[in-house]
C-alpha positions as CSV (number, residue, x, y, z in Angstrom):
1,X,120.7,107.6,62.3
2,X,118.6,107.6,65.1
3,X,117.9,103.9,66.1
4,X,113.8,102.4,66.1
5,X,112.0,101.8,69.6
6,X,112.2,98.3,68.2
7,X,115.4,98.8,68.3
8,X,116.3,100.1,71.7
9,X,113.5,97.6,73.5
10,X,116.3,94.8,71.9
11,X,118.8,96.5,73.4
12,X,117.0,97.1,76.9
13,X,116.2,93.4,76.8
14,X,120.1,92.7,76.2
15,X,120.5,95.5,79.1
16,X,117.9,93.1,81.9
17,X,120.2,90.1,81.1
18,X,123.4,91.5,81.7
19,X,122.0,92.9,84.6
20,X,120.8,90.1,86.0
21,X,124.3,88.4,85.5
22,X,126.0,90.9,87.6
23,X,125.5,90.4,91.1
24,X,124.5,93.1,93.1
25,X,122.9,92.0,96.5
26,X,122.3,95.3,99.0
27,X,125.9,97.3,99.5
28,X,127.2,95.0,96.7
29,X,126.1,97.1,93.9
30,X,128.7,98.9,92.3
31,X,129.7,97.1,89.4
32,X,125.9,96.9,88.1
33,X,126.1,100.3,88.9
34,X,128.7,101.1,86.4
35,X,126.9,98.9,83.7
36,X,123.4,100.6,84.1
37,X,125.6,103.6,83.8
38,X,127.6,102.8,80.8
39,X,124.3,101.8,78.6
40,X,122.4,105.0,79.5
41,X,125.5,107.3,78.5
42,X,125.9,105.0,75.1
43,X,121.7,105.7,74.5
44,X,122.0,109.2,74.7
45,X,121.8,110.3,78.7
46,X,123.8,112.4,80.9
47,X,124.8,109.3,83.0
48,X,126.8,109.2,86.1
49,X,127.1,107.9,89.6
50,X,126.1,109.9,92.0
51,X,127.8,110.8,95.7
52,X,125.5,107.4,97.5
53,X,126.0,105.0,94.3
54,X,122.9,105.4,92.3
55,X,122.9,105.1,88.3
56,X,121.5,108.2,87.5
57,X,120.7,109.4,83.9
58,X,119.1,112.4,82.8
59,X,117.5,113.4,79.5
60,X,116.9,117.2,78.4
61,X,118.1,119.9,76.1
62,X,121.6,121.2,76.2
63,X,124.9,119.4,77.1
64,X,125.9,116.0,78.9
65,X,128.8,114.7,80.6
66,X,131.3,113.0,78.1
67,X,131.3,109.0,77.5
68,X,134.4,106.8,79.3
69,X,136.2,106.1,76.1
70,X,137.6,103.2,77.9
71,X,134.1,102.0,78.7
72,X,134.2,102.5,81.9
73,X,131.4,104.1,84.3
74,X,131.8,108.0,84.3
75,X,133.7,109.6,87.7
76,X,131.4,109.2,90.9
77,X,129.8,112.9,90.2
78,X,127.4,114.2,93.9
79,X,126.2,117.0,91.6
80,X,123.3,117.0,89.1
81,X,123.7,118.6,85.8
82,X,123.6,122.3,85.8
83,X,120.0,123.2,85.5
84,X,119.1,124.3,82.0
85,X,117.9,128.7,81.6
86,X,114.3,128.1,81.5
87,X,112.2,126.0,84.1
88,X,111.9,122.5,83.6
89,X,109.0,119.8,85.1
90,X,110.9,116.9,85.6
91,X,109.6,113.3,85.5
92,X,111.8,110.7,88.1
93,X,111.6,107.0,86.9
94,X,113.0,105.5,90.6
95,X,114.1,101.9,90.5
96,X,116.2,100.4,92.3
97,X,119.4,97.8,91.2
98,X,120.1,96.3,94.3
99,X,118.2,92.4,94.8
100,X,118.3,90.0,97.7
101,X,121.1,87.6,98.6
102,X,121.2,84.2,96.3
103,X,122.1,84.2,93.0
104,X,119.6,81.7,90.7
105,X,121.0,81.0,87.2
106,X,120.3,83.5,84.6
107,X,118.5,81.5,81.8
108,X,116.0,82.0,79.1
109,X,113.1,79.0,78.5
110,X,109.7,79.4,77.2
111,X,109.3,82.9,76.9
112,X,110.7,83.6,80.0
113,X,114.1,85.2,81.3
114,X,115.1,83.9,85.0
115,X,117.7,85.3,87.2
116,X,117.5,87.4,90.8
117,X,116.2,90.7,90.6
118,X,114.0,89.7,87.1
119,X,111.1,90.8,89.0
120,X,112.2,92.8,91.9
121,X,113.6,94.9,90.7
122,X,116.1,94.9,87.9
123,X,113.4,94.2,85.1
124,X,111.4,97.6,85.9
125,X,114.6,99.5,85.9
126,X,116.1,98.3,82.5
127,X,112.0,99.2,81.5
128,X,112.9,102.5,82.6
129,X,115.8,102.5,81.0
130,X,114.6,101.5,77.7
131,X,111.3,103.5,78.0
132,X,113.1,107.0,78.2
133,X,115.8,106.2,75.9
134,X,113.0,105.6,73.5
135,X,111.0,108.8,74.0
136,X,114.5,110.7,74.2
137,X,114.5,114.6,75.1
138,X,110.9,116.6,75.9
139,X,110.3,120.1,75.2
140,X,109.8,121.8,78.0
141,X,111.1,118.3,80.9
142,X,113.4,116.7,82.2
143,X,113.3,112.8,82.3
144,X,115.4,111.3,84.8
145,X,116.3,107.4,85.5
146,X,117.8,106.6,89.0
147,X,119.0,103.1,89.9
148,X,118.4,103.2,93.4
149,X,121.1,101.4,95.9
150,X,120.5,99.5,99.5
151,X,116.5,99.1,98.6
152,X,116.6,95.9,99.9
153,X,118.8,96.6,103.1
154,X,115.8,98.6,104.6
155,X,118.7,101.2,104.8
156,X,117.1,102.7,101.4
157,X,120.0,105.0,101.5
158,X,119.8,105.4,97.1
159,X,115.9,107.0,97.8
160,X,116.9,109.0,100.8
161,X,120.4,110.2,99.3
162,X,118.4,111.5,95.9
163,X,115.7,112.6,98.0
164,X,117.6,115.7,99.3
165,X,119.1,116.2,95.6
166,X,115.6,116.5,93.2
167,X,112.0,117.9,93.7
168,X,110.8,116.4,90.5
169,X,107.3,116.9,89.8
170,X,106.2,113.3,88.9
171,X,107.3,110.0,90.1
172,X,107.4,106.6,89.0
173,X,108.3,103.8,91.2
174,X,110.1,100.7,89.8
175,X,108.3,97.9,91.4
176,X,106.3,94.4,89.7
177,X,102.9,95.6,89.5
178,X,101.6,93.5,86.5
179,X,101.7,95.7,83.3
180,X,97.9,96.3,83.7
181,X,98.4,98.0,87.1
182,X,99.8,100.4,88.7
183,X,100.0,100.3,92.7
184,X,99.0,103.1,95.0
185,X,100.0,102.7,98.3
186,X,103.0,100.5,100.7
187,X,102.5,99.4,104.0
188,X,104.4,100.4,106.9
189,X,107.7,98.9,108.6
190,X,109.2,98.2,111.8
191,X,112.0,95.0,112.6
192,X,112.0,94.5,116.3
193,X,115.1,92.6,118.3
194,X,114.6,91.1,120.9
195,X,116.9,89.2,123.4
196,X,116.2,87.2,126.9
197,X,119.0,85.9,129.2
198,X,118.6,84.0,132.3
199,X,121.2,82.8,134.3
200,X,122.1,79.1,133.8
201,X,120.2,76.2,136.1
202,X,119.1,72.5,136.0
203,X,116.5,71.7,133.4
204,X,114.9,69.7,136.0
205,X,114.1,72.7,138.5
206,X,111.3,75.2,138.0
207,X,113.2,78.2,136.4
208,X,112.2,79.5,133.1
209,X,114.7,79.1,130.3
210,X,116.0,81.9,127.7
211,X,114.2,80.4,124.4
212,X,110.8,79.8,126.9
213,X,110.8,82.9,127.5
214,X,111.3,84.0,124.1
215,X,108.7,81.5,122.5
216,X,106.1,83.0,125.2
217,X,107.3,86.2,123.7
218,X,105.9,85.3,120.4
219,X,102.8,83.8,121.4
220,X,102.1,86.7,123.4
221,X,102.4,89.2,120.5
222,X,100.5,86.8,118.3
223,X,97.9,87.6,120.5
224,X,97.9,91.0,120.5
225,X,97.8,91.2,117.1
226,X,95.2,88.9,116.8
227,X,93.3,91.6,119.3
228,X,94.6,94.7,117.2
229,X,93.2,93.0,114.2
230,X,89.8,92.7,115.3
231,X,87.4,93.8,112.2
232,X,90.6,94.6,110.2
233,X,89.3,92.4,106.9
234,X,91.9,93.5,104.5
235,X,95.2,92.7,104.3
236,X,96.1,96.2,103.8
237,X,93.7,97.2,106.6
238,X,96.0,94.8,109.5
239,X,99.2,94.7,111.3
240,X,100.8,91.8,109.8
241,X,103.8,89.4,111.9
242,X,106.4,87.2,110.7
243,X,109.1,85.6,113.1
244,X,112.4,86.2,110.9
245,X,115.3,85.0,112.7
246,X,115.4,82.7,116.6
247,X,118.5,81.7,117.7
248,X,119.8,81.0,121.7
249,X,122.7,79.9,123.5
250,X,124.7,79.9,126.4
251,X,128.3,80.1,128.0
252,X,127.6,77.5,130.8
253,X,127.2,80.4,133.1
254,X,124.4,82.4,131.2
255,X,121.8,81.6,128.2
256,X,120.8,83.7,125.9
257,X,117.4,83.8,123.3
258,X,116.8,86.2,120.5
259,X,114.4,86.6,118.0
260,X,114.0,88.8,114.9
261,X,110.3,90.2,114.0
262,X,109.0,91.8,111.2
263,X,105.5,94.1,110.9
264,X,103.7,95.6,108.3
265,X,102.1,98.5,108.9
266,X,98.4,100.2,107.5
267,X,98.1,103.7,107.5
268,X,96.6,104.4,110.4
269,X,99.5,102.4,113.0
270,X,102.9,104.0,113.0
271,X,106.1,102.4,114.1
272,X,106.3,104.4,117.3
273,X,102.8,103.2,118.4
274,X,103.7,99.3,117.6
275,X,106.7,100.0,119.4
276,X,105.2,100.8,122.6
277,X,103.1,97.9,122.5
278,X,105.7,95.3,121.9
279,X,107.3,96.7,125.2
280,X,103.8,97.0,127.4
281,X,103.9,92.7,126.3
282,X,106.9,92.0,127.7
283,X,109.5,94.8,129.4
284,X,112.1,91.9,130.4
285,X,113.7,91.4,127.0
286,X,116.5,94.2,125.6
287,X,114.5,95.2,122.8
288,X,116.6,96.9,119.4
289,X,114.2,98.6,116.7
290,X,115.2,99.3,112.8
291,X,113.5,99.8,109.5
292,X,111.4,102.2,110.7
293,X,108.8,103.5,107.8
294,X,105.4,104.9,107.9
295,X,102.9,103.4,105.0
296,X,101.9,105.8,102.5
297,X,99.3,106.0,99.8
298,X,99.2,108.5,97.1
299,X,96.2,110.3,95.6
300,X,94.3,108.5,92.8
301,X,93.1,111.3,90.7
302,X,96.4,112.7,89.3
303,X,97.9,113.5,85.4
304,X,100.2,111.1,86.0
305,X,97.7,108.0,87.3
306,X,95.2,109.3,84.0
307,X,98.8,108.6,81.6
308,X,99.3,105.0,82.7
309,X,95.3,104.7,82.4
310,X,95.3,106.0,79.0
311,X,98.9,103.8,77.9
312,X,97.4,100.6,79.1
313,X,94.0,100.6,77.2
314,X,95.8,101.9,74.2
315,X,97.9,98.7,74.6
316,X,94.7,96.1,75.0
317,X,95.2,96.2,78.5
318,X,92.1,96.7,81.5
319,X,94.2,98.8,84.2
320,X,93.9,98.7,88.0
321,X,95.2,99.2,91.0
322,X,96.9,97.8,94.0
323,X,97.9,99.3,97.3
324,X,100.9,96.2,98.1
325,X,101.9,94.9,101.6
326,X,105.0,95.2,101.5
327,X,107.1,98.4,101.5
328,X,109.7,100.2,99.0
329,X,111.2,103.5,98.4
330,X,107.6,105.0,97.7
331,X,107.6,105.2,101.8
332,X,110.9,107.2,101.8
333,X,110.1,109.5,99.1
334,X,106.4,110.0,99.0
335,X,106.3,111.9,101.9
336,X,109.3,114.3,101.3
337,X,108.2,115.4,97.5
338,X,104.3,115.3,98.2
339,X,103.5,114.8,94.1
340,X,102.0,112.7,91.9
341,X,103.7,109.3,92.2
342,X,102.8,105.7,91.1
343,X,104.9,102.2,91.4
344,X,105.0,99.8,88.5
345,X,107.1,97.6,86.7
346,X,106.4,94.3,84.5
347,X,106.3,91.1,86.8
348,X,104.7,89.3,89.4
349,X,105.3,89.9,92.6
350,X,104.4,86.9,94.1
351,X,108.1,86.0,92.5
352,X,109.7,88.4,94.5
353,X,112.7,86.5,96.3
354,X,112.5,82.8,95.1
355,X,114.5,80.4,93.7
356,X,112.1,80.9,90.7
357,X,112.2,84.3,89.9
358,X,111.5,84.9,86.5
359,X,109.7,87.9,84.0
360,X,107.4,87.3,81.0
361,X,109.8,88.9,78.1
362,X,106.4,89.4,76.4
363,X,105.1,90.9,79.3
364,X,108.3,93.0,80.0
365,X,107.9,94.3,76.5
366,X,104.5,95.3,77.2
367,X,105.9,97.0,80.2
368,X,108.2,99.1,77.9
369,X,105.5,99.9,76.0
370,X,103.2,101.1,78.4
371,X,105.9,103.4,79.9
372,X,106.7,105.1,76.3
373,X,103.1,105.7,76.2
374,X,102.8,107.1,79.1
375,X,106.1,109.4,78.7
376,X,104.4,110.9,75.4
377,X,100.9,111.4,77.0
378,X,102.2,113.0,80.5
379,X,105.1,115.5,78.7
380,X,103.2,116.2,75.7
């Protein structure tokens, strides 16, 4: 007997919290893995782990691979299920399982569920989960679910590894957007290192030390963004600066100063140009560069942006959208499958990382049910 959504949403709710009980920080993520993979094979997917360590499951016509009787998590498998004889359009719900270090206790209190990743972005994967398991198998798609690895790690290496395995022809990215919205566009990326040494001398003479240097560092790139930022109004619109990491020390013979620094980029900046002015600042410091991602938007007018539309009024809800200042795997793949693609996910972002972190279950129901509506509307 096939089972109700009603049904399946209780089980995708069961699904978040035991989730959110595994730990999983970036590069930690296996076990969740073979969870996320177990439940998708149990609610009728072609569930494995793929050759980087997503969850992937896939929904369409024909066979799948067998269920661990054991219960546990299907070989590691680096090929996707043998394509079916006719053409199918595939639909790629891409979440990601990985959270941030710190693990808050999972509890349940007024309507809420709390734990790390209940926002960002375990809660808009299990929606994924539960979404497709409830529309099942398409005539004429494919629906695929990916728990993404290493989202977190700025590495991204889940979207860039399924990048170069999938040219699906919609895309959904697990991220908290609200359930009335659905966002547009990421910011760019860049983390700059940057160390000063000096040679040791008195404190009392005239020399500079390593961490004055470094602080005048910081001021001085506070400035030119401050410059760079002239008639940039929105947030979206500027190059935005935080000071991650400062640390210093010395041997007795030579101290050292370092400090961490994070941008986000707007469209119109990439990393290699914000590169080149950190360097015209300062050239004395050893400068290291990583997380490296261009912002993207996607296009506005698109079937899949008119489903969501459609699902959220049909649900009571007003939809609109957001282009966020932060970035996720919409950067990585965006540019390399050029289709319709959208993030969202139930939650608020402003939760993202705290001690706090915690989803409306109403709202993550919602969610669900904005996601099964928009499944039927976009594949019908």
């Amino acid at each position: 007997m096939t089972a109700s959504i009603e049904e399946i949403t209780g089980s995708g709710l069961q699904l978040l919290r035991e989730l959110l009980e595994i730990r999983s920080p970036s590069g930690e993520e296996m076990p969740a893995v073979n969870h996320l993979v177990r439940w998708l094979s149990r609610h009728g997917f072609t569930a494995y782990r793929d050759a980087a360590g997503n969850a992937v499951g896939v929904l369409e016509a024909g066979g799948r691979l067998p269920d661990a009787g054991n219960g546990a998590a299907p070989a590691p498998n680096p090929e996707p299920p043998a394509p079916a004889s006719q053409p199918l359009r595939e639909i790629l719900l891409l979440g990601h399982i990985d959270t941030v270090r710190g693990f808050p206790r999972v509890r349940e209190s007024n309507g809420r569920l709390y734990g790390r990743g209940a926002v960002d972005a375990k809660g808009p994967l299990a929606a994924f989960a539960t979404a497709a398991a409830a529309v099942g198998r398409r005539p004429g798609w494919r629906i695929v679910v990916v728990g993404a690895v290493e989202e977190e790690s700025a590495s991204s290496k889940g979207a860039r590894y399924i990048a170069g395995q999938r040219t699906p022809d919609l895309v959904v990215i697990g991220e908290p957007t609200g359930w009335q919205r659905v966002a547009l566009g990421y910011k760019g990326r860049l983390l700059a290192d940057i160390e000063f040494q000096r040679m040791m001398s008195h404190t009392a003479g005239p020399a500079i030390s390593a961490p004055e240097a470094a602080f005048a560092y910081w001021s001085r790139v506070q400035a030119l963004l401050e410059e760079l930022n002239t008639g940039r109004e929105r947030p979206w619109e500027q190059v935005q600066a935080s000071l991650r990491h400062i640390a210093s020390g010395d041997d007795g013979l030579l101290e050292t100063a370092s400090l961490r620094m994070g941008f986000r980029l707007p469209l119109d900046i990439a990393p290699e140009t914000l590169k080149s002015l950190l360097i015209s600042v300062d050239g004395q410091g050893t400068f290291r560069f990583s997380g490296e991602e261009r912002a993207f938007r996607a296009e506005k007018n698109t079937p899949l942006v008119r489903a969501f539309l459609s699902a959220i009024r049909d649900h009571g809800g007003e939809p609109g959208f957001v282009v966020k200042t932060g970035t996720s795997d919409m950067n990585v793949v965006g540019p390399i499958w050029r289709c319709p693609i959208v993030a969202y996910g139930p939650g608020d972002s402003s939760l993202d990382h705290t001690p706090n972190e915690h989803v409306l279950i109403e709202e993550w129901r919602r969610g669900v049910s904005v996601l099964v509506a928009m499944l039927q509307c976009v594949t019908a």
